[in-house]
C-alpha positions as CSV (number, residue, x, y, z in Angstrom):
1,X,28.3,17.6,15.0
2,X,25.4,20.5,14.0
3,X,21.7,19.8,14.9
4,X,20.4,18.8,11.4
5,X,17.3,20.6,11.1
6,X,15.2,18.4,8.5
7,X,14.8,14.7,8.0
8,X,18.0,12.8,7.9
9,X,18.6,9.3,6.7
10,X,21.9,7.6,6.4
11,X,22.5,6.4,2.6
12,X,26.2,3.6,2.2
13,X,23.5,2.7,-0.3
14,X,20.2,5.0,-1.5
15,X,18.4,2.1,-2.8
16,X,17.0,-0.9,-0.1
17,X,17.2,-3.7,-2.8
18,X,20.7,-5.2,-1.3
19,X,19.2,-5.1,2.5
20,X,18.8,-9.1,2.5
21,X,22.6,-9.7,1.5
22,X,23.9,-6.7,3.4
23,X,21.9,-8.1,6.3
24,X,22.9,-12.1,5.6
25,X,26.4,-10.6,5.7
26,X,26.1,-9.1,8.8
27,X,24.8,-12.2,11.0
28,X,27.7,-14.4,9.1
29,X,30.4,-11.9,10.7
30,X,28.9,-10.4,14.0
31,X,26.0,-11.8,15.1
32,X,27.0,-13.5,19.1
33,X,30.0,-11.9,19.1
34,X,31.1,-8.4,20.7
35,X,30.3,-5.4,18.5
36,X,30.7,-2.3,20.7
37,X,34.3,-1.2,20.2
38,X,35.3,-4.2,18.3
39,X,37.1,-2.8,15.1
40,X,38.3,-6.1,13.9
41,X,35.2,-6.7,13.8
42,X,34.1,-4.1,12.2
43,X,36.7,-4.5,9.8
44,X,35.6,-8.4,9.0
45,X,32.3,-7.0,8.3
46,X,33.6,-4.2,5.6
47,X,35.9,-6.8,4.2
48,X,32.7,-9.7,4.0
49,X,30.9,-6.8,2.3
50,X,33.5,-6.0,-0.5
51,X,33.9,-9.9,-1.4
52,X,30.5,-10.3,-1.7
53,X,30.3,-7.2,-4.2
54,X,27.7,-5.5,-1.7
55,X,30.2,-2.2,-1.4
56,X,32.9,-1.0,-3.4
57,X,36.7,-1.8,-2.5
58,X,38.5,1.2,-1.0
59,X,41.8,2.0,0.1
60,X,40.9,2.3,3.9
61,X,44.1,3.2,4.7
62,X,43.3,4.1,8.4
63,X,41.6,0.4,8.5
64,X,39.5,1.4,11.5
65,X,36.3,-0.4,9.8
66,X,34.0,2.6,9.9
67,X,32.6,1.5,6.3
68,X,31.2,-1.6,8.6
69,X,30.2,0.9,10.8
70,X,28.5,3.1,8.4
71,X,26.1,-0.5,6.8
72,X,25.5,-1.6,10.2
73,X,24.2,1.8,11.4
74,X,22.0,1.1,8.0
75,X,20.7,-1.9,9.4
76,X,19.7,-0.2,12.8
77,X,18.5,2.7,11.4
78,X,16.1,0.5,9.7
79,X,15.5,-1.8,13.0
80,X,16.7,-5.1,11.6
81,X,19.1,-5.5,14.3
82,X,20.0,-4.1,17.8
83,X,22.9,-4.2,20.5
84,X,22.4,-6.0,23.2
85,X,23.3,-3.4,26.4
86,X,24.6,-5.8,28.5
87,X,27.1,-7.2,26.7
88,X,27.2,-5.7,23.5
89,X,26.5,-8.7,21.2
90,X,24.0,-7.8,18.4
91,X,21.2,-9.2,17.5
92,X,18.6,-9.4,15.2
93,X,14.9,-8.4,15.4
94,X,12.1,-10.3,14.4
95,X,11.8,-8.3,11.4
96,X,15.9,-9.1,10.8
97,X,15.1,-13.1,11.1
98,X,12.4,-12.6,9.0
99,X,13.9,-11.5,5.8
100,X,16.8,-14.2,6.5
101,X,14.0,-16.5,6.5
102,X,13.4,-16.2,3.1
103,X,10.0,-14.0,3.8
104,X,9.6,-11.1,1.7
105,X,11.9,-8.2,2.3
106,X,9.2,-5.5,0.4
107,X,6.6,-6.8,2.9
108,X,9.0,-6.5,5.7
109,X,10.3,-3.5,4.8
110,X,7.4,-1.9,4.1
111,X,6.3,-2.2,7.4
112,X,9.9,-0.7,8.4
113,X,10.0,2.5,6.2
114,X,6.4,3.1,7.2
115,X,6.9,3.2,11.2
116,X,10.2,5.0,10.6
117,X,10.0,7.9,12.9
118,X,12.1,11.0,14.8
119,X,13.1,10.6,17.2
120,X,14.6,7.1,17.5
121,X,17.8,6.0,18.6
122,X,19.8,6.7,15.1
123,X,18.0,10.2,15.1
124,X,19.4,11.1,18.5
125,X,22.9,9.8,17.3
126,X,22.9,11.9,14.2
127,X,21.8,15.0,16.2
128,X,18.5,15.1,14.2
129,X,16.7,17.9,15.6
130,X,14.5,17.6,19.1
131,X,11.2,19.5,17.2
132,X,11.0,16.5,14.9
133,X,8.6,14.0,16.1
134,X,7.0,12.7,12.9
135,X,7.1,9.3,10.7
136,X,8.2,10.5,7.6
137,X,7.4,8.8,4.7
138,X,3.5,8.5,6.5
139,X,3.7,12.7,6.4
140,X,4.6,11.6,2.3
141,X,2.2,9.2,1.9
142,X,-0.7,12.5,3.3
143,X,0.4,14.3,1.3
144,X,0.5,12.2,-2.4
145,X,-3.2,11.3,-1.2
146,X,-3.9,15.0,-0.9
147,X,-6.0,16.1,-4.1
148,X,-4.2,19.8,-3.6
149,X,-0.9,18.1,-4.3
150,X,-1.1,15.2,-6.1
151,X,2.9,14.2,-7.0
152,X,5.8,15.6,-5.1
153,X,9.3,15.9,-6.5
154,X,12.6,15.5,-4.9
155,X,13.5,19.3,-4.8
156,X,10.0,20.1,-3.0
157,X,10.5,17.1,-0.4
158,X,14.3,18.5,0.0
159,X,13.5,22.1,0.4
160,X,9.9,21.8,2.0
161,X,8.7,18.8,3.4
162,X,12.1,17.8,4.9
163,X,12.3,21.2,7.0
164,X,9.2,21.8,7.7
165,X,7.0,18.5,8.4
166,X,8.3,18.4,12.6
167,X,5.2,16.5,13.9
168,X,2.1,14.3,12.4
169,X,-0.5,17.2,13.3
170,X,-2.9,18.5,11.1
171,X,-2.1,21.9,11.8
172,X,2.0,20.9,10.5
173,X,0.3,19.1,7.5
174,X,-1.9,21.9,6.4
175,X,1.1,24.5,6.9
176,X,3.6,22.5,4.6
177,X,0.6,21.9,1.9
178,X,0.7,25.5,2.0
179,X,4.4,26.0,1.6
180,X,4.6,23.3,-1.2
181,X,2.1,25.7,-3.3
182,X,4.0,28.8,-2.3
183,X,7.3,27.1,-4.1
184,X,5.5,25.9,-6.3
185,X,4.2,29.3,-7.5
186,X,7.4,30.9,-6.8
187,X,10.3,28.6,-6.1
188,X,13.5,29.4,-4.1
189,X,11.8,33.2,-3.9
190,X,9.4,31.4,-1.0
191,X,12.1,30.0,1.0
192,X,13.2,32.3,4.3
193,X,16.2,34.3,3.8
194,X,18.4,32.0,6.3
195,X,16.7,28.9,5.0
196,X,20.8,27.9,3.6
197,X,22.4,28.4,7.0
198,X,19.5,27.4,8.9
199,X,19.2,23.9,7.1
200,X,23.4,24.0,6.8
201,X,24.9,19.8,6.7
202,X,25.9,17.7,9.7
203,X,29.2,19.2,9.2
204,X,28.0,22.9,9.7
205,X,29.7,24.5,6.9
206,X,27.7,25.2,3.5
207,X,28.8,24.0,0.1
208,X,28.2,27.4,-1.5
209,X,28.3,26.4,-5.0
210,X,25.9,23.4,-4.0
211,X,23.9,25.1,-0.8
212,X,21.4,22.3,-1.4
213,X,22.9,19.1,-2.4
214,X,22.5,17.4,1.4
215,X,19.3,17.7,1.8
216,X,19.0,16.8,-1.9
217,X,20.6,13.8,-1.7
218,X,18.6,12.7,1.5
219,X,15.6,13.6,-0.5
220,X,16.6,11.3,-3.7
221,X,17.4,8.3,-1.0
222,X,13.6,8.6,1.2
223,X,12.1,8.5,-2.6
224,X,14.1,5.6,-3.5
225,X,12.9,3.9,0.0
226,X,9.4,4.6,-0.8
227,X,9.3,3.7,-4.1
228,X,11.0,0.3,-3.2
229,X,7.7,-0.3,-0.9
230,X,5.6,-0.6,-4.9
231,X,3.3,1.8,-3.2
232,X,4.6,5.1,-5.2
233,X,6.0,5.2,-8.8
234,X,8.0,8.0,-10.3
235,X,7.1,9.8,-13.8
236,X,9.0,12.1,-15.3
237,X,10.4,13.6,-12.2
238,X,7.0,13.5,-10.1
239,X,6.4,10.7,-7.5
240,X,2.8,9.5,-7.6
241,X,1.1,6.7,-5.6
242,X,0.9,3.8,-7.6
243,X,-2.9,4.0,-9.2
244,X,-4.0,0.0,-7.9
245,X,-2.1,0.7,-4.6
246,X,-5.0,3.6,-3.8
247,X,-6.7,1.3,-1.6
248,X,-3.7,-0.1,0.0
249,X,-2.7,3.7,0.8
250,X,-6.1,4.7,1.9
251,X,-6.2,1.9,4.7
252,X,-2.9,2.7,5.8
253,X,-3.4,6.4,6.7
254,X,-6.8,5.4,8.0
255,X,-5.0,4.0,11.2
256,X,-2.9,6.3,13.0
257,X,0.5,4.9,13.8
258,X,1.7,5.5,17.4
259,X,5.3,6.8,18.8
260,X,7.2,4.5,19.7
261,X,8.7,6.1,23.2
262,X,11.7,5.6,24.8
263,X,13.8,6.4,22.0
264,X,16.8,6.9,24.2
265,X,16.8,3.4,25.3
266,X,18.6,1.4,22.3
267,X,17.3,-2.1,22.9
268,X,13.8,-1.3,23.9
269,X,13.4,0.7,21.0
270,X,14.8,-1.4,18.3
271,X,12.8,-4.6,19.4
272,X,9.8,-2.8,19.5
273,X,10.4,-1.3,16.5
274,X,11.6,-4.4,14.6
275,X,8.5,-6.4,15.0
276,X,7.8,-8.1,12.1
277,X,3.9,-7.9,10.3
278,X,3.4,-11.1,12.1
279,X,4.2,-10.5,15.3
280,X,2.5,-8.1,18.2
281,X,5.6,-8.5,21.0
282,X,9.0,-9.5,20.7
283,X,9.4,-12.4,23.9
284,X,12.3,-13.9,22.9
285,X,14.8,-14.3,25.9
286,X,18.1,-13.6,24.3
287,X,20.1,-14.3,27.5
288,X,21.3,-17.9,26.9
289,X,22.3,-17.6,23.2
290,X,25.1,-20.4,23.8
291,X,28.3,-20.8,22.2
292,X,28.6,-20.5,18.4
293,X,30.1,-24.2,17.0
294,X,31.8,-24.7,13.4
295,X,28.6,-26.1,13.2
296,X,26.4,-23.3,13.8
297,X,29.0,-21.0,11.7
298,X,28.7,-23.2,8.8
299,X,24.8,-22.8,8.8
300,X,24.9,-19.4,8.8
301,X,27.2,-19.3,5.9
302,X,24.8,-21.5,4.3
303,X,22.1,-19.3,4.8
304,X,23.8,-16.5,3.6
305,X,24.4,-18.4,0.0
306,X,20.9,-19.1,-0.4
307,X,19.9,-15.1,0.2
308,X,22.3,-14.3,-1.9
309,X,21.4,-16.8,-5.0
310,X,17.8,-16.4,-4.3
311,X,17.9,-12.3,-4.9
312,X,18.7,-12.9,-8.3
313,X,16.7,-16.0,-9.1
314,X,13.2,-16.9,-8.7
315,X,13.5,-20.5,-6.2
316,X,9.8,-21.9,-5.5
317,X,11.2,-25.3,-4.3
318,X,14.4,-26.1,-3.3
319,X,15.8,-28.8,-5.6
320,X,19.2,-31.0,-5.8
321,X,20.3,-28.5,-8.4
322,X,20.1,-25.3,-5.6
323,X,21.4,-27.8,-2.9
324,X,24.8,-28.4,-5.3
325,X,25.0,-24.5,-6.1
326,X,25.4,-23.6,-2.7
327,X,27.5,-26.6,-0.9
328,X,30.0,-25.4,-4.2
329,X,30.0,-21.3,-3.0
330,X,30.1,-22.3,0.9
331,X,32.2,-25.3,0.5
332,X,30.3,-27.4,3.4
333,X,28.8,-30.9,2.9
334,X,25.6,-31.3,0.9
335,X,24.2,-33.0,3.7
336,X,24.1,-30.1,5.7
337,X,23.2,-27.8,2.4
338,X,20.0,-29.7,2.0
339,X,19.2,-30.2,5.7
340,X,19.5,-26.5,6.7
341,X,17.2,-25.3,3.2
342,X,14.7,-27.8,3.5
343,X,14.2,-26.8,7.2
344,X,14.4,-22.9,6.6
345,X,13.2,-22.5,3.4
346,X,10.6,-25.7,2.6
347,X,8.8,-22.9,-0.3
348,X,12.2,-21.7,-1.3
349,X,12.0,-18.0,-1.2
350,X,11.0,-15.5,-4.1
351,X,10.5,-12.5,-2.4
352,X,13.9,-11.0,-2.9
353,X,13.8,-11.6,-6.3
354,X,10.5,-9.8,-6.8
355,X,11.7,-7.0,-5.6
356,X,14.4,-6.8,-8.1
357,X,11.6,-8.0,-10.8
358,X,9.5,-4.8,-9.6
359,X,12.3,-2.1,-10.6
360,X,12.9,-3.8,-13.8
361,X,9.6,-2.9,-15.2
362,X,9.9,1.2,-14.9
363,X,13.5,1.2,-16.3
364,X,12.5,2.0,-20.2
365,X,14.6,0.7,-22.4
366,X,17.7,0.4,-20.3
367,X,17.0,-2.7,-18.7
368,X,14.3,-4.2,-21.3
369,X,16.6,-7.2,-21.9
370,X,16.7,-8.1,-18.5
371,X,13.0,-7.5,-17.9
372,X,12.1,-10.3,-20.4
373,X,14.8,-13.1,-19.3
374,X,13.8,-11.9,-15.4
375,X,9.7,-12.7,-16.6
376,X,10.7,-16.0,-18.8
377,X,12.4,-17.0,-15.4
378,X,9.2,-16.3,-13.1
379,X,6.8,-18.1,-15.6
380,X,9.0,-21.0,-16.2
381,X,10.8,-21.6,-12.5
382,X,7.1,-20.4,-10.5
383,X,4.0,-20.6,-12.7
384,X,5.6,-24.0,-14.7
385,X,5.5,-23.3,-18.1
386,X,8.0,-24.0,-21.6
387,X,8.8,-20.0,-21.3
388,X,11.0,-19.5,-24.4
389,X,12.6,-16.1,-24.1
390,X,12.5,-14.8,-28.0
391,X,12.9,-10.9,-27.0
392,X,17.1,-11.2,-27.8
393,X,16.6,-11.4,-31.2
394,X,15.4,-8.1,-32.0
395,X,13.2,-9.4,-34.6
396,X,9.7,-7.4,-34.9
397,X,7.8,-10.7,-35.7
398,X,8.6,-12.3,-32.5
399,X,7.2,-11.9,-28.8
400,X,9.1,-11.3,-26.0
401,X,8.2,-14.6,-24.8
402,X,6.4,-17.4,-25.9
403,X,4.9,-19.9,-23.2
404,X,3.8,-23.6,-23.7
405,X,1.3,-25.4,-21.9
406,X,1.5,-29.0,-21.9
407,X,-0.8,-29.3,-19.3
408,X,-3.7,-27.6,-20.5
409,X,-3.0,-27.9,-24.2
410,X,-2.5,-23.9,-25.4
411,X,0.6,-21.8,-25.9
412,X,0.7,-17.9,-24.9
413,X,1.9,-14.9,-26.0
414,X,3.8,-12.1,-23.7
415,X,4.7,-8.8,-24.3
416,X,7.0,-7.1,-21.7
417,X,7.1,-2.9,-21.6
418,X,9.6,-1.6,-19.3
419,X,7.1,2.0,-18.8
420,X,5.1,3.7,-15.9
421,X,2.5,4.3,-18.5
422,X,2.2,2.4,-21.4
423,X,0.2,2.9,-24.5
424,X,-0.5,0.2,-27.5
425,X,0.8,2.2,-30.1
426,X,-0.8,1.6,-34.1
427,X,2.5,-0.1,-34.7
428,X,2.3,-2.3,-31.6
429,X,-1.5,-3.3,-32.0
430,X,-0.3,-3.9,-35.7
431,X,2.7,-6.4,-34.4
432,X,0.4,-8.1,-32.1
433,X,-2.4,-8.7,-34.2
434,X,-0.4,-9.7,-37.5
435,X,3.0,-10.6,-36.6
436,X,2.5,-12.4,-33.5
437,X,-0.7,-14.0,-33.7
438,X,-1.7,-14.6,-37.0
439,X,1.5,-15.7,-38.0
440,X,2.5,-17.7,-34.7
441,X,3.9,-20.4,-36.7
442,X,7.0,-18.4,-38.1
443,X,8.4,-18.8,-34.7
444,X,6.8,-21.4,-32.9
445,X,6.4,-25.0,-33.3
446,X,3.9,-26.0,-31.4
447,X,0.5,-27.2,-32.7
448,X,-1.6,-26.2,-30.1
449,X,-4.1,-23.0,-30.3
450,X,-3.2,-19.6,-28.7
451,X,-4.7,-19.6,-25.1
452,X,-4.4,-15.8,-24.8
453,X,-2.2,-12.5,-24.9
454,X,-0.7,-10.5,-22.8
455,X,1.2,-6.7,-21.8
456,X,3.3,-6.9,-18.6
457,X,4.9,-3.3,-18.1
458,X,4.9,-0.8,-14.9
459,X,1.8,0.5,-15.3
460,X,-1.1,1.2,-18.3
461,X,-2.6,4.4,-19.6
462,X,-6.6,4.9,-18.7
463,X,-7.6,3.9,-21.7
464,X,-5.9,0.6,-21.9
465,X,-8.6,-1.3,-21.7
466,X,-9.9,-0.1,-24.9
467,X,-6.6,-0.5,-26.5
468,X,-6.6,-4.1,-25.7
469,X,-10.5,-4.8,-26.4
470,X,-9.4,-3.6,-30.0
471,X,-6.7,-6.3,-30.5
472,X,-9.1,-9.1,-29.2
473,X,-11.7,-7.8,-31.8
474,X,-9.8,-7.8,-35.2
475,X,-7.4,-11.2,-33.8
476,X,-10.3,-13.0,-32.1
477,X,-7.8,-14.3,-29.1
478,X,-8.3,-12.8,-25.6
479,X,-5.8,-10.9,-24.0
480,X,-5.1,-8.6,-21.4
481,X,-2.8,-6.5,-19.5
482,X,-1.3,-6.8,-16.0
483,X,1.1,-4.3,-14.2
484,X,3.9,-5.3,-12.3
485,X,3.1,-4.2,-9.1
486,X,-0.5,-6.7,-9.7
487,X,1.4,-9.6,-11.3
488,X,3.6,-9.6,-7.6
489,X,0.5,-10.2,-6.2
490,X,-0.9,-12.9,-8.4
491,X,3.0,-14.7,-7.9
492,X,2.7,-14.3,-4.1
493,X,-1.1,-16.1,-4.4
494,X,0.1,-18.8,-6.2
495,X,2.5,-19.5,-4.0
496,X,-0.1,-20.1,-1.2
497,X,-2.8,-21.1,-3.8
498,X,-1.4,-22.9,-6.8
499,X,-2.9,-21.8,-9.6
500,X,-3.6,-24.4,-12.4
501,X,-2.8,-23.2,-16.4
502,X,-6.3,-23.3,-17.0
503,X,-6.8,-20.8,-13.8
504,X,-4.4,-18.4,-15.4
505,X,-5.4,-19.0,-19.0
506,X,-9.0,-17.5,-17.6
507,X,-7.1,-15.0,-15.1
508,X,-5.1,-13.6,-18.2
509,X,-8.1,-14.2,-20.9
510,X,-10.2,-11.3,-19.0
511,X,-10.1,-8.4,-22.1
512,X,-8.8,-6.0,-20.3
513,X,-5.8,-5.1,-17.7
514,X,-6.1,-7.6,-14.7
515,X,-6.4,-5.6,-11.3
516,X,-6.0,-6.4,-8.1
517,X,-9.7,-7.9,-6.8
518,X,-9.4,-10.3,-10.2
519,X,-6.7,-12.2,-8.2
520,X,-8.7,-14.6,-5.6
């Protein structure tokens, strides 16, 4: 295999979002049992990923279980698991056993993407080049914060940043800033004449009618990874950071990220690099692991269920209805079903669902549908309101949603917008004020007064807050606006916190879009 000489990440999948089932799949097939040279096992891992949906049936036809291969050097690469060198049983790391835990996997991997670094053990493997020794998608971060650049697109992280960010100095950082406004003032003209062969695939031989589409499709995957941490947001071809994740940003490149060293050494590596945002050290003795029972097997199948189920529903408590789901898709007693979630998951887990929720809001109109039933789901399964989905009907004199609260005596009006930037429109200020409130009773029974309106979309133009100070004037209700990325937060708050319907008729009664420090 060629040296690769830019940043190279392996993609079964470009997108992070399936990392919890991928992962859940993994520890149900190989987790305390030989991995190194085991292709049956490799194979049982492929074949658990195609019946769960998680990659696509192939014909395999040398069935030597390198598509297993290929997920589970995913899951390393990303230091969720590692192999154990003495006997070659893998394991997970503490950041692994904390997704399966039901914590959530944006946090988690968050904290993964960001320490991401060359060299590492996958690097080495892949024959990544020796000059690198950078962290990435910290080198991306610098350089969205960077008032020169500002947004970055996939072609200038493919043909720039890629090949030319080798280290985390600021002498490397001020040469690529340079090199981005060269090709940005005079595109493929700036590159050096042997960029192509230099920069050539693993493979060594150049696709000359597509000289570009490897390092382009690495590009599109490291965007995709950022973008799944909520702290960037792409517009029109540009990734941006995410405005209310400035702060967030700033105090991350404020603290400078060590190497970790011994990248040659597989196991030390990966369990220092999979500590989890809650732990400093990884002490676990690993050497007495014991036999795995039926017992134990079954558990692990359980788990893998609820991971499953709970990445495409919102769970805040586990209830009999969950227990029977699950003891139906595993086929193991109830009494086990409800023992094991209880015990692992006591706040049921709504993290991987979130991270689903967050994509949702930035997909326009092709997943509007979806966007609303997703947000009926959170209000009525987390926050515990009558959320009646009204959006399928198409109908310009209904909401998206209409909530009910019997606890606090007011129904609620919510508008989902599926944009990176949206605007209340004449015509939408007109629906809201005229169609929606004022005449409330043409699809809603209730008797009780509306508490408040509000916009849930990906993110708000800079005058939004004017837009929506407007409506409350002329309809004398208050409203608001909240992105996505800031009603994640207020979700993950209540889950510690609470909040009461009176709390969140206040939080969402504020006038203007809700931000971040509103959320206490």
């Amino acid at each position: 295999m060629a040296t690769l000489n830019y940043w190279w990440v392996t993609r079964p999948k470009r997108k992070l979002n399936s990392i919890p089932e991928v992962l859940a799949a993994f520890s149900n097939v190989a987790l305390s049992v030989r991995w190194s040279a085991s292709r049956n096992v490799h194979i049982l891992f492929e074949e658990e990923l195609e019946r769960d949906g998680l990659k696509r049936v192939g014909e395999r036809r040398d069935h030597s279980g390198s598509g297993g291969r290929t997920y589970q050097a995913w899951l390393s690469s990303l230091g969720l698991i590692f192999i154990q060198e003495s006997t070659g049983t893998p394991f997970l790391t503490l950041a692994g056993e904390a997704i399966l835990s039901g914590k959530s996997p944006v946090e988690i991997l968050k904290n993964q993407v960001l320490k991401y670094q060359f060299p590492s053990p996958f690097g080495i493997k892949t024959h990544v080049s020796e000059k690198f020794k950078v962290h990435p998608f910290i080198f991306l971060l610098r350089l969205l914060s960077d008032s020169r650049i500002e947004y970055l697109t996939e072609e200038e992280i493919a043909k720039v940043v890629m090949t030319e960010g080798i280290n985390d100095s600021e002498r490397c950082f001020e040469y690529v800033v340079e090199r981005l406004l060269a090709f940005r003032e005079s595109g493929d003209k700036s590159l050096p004449g042997d960029f192509i062969v230099t920069h050539a695939p693993s493979t060594g031989r150049v696709n000359l009618n597509h000289p570009y589409s490897h390092l382009n499709d690495t590009a599109n995957t490291m965007v995709n990874w950022l973008e799944y941490t909520q702290l960037i947001f792409r517009d029109e071809g540009k990734m941006m950071i995410s405005p209310e994740k400035n702060e967030e940003v700033n105090r991350i490149l404020s603290q400078k990220l060590s190497f970790i060293d011994r990248p040659e050494d597989h196991e030390f590596f990966q369990r220092k690099y999979g500590l989890d945002p809650w732990h400093q050290k990884d002490t676990r003795n690993l050497l007495n692991t014991g036999t795995v029972s039926s017992k134990l097997i079954d558990m692990q199948r359980i788990r893998q269920a609820f991971i499953a189920f709970s990445m495409h529903r919102p769970i805040a408590q586990i209830g009999a209805d969950i227990v029977s789901e699950i003891a139906l898709q595993t086929g193991t007693d109830k009494v086990l079903v409800e023992t094991v979630l209880y015990k692992e998951y006591p706040h049921g887990a709504i993290g991987g669902f979130l991270s689903r929720y967050y994509e949702m809001a930035f997909k326009g109109r092709d997943e509007a549908v979806d966007f609303e039933i997703a947000t009926t789901s959170i209000f009525k399964d987390i926050l515990g309101y009558n959320a009646i989905h009204l959006g399928q009907t198409g109908s310009k004199s209904a909401p998206d949603i209409l909530l009910i609260s019997d606890d606090d005596g007011y129904q609620a009006i919510i508008d989902n917008k599926a944009y990176s930037k949206y605007s209340i429109s004449g015509d939408h200020h007109n629906r809201m004020v005229h169609n929606y409130i004022e005449n409330v009773s043409n699809y809603s029974d209730s008797q009780y007064p509306i508490g408040f309106f509000s916009y849930i979309a990906g993110g708000f133009i800079n005058t939004i807050d004017r837009q929506i100070q407007a409506e409350v004037d002329e309809c004398h209700v208050c409203g608001s606006g909240i992105t996505v990325g800031t009603f994640i937060k207020l979700l993950e708050r209540h889950n510690q916190k609470n909040y009461s319907h009176s709390e969140l008729r206040e939080l969402f009664s504020l006038n203007r879009q809700i931000l971040l420090s509103d959320i206490r």
